[in-house]
C-alpha atoms as one frame of an Amber mdcrd trajectory, in Angstrom:
protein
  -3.910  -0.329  -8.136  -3.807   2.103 -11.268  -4.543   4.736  -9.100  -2.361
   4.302  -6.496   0.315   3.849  -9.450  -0.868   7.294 -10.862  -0.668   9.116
  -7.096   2.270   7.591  -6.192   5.343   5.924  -8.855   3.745   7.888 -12.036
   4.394  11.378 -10.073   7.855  10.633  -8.692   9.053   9.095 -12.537   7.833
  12.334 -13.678   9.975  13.843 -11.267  12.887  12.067 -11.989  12.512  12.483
 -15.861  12.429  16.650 -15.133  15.415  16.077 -12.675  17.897  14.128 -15.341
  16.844  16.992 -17.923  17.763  19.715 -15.720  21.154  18.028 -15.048  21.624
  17.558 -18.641  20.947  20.864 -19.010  23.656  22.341 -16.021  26.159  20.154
 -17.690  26.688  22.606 -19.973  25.784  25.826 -18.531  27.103  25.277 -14.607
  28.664  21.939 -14.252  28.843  22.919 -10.570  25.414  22.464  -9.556  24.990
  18.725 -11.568  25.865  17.127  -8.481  22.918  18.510  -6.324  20.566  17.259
  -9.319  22.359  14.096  -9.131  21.626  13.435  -5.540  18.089  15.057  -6.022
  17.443  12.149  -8.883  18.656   9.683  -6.647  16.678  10.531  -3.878  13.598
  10.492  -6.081  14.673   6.956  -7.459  14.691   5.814  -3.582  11.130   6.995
  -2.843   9.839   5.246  -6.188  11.645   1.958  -5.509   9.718   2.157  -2.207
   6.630   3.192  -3.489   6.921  -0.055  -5.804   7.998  -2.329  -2.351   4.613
  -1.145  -1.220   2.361  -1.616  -4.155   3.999  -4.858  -4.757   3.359  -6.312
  -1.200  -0.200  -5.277  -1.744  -0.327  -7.530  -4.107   1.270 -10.270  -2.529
   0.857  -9.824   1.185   2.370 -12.458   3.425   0.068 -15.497   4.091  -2.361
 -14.468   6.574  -3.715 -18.506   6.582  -0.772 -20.058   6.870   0.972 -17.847
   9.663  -1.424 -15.930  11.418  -2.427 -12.288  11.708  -0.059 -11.817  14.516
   3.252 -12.651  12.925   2.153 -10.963  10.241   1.842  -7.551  11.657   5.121
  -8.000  13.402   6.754  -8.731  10.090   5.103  -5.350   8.867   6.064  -3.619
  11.611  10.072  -5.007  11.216   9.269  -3.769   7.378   8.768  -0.769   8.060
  11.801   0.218  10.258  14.257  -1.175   8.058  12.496   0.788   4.776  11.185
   3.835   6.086  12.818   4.219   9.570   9.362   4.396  11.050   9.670   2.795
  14.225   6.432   0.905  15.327   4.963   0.187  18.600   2.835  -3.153  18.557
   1.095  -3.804  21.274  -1.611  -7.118  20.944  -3.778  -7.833  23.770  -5.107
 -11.788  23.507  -3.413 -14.128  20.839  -5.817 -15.806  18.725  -6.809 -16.643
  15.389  -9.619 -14.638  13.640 -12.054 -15.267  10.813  -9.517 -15.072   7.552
 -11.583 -12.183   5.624 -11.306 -10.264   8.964  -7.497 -10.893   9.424  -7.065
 -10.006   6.197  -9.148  -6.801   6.318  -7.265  -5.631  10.103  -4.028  -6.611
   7.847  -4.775  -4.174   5.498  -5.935  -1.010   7.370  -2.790  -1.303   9.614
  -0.428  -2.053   6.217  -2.144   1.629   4.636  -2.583   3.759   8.013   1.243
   3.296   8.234   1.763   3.676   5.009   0.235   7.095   5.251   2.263   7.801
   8.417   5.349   7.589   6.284   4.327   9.754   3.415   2.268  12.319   4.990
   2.678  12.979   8.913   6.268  13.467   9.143   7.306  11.579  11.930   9.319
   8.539  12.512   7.104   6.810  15.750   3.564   5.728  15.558   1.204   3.069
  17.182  -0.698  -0.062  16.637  -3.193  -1.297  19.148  -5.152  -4.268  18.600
  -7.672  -6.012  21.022  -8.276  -9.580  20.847  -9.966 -10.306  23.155 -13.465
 -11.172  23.276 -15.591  -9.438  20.436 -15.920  -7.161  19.237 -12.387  -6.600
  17.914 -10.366  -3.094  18.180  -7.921  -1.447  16.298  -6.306   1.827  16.715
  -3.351   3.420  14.797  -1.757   6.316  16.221   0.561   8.954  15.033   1.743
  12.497  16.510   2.564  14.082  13.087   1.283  16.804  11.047  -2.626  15.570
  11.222  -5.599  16.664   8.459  -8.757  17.400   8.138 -10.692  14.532   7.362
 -14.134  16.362   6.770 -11.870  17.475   3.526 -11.734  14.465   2.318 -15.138
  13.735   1.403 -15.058  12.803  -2.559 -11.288  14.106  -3.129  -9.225  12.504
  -5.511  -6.354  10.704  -4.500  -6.694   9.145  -1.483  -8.352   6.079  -2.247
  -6.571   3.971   0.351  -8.765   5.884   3.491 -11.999   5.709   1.351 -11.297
   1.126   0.671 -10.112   0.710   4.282 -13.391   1.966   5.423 -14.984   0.030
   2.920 -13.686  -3.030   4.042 -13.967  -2.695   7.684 -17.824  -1.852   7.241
 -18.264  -4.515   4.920 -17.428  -6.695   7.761 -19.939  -5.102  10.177 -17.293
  -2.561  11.313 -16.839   0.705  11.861 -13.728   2.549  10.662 -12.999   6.327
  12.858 -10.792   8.578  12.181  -9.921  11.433  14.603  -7.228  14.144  13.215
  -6.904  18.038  12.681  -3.999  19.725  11.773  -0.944  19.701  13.822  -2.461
  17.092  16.377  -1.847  13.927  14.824  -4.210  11.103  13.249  -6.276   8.421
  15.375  -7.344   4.970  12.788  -9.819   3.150  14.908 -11.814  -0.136  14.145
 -14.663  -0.167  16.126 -17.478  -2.617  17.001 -15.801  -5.095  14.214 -18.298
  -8.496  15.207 -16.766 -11.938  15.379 -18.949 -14.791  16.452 -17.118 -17.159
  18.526 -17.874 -19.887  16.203 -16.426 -18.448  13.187 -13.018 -18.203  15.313
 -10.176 -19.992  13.124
């Protein structure tokens, strides 16, 4: 959590603390141009409430027990259209309930995959896929935006919420992939995630 406060709200305060002391300073020397800081700060102030949203529903994620993984990615889907504008396309094959740590751990990857569609690909459409049916469970987010490299990745600072979604997934006997390059988009996948039939909710 610190560090996603320190990549995300820390930077954009920062921001906005530079922003109302260059407006301070045009009040005096070009009063003209205060309004473009203005709406610069306020735009700023927008992306840090959101970044808070986020952070926030991290920590208190809608009940995965009581309601089911299901609703709850539809709910995070609606979420993110009315934030972000990212529209979501959910499609669920089988309708069951799952292990709770597994639930949870699907949850999440889908929760930070789009969050990363909205910061970094630049688009406003992406995917979720997510087989139910019988085991091993699949996942696959999808996005047509500006893509990375993910080889260049390995040990850089700053984007701890790839390196703890693959942590959870393989925890779990999973495997999290993760197909991209740039200008071709970005493919999350959960593969061969195990779920005995007797550990079914």
């Amino acid at each position: 959590l610190a560090r996603d406060l320190h990549d995300s709200v820390s930077q954009t305060i920062f921001s906005m603390t530079l922003t109302a002391q260059a407006a301070r300073i045009l009040l005096d020397r070009d009063p003209g141009r205060v309004p473009e800081q203005l709406d610069h700060l306020q735009s700023l102030a927008k992306n840090a409430l959101g970044e808070m949203r986020s952070l926030i529903q991290h920590l208190r994620p809608p009940s995965l027990e009581r309601e089911g993984l299901t609703a709850c990615l539809r709910r995070l889907v609606l979420d993110r259209k009315m934030q972000d504008g990212l529209t979501v396309e959910l499609i669920i094959q089988g309708e069951r309930r799952l292990p709770l740590p597994v639930e949870e751990a699907i949850y999440r990857v889908v929760q930070e995959a789009l969050n990363n569609v909205v910061k970094h690909a630049g688009v406003t459409f992406a995917s979720v896929t997510l087989q139910l049916d019988p085991a091993p469970i699949g996942l696959c987010i999808e996005d047509q935006g500006r893509g990375f490299d993910p080889a260049a990745l390995t040990g850089a600072a700053g984007h701890v919420g790839l390196f703890s979604m693959a942590e959870r997934i393989q925890s779990l006997g999973g495997q999290l992939v993760i197909e991209s390059s740039p200008g071709t988009g970005t493919r999350v996948c959960v593969q061969d995630l195990p779920v005995q039939e007797s550990e079914y909710a």
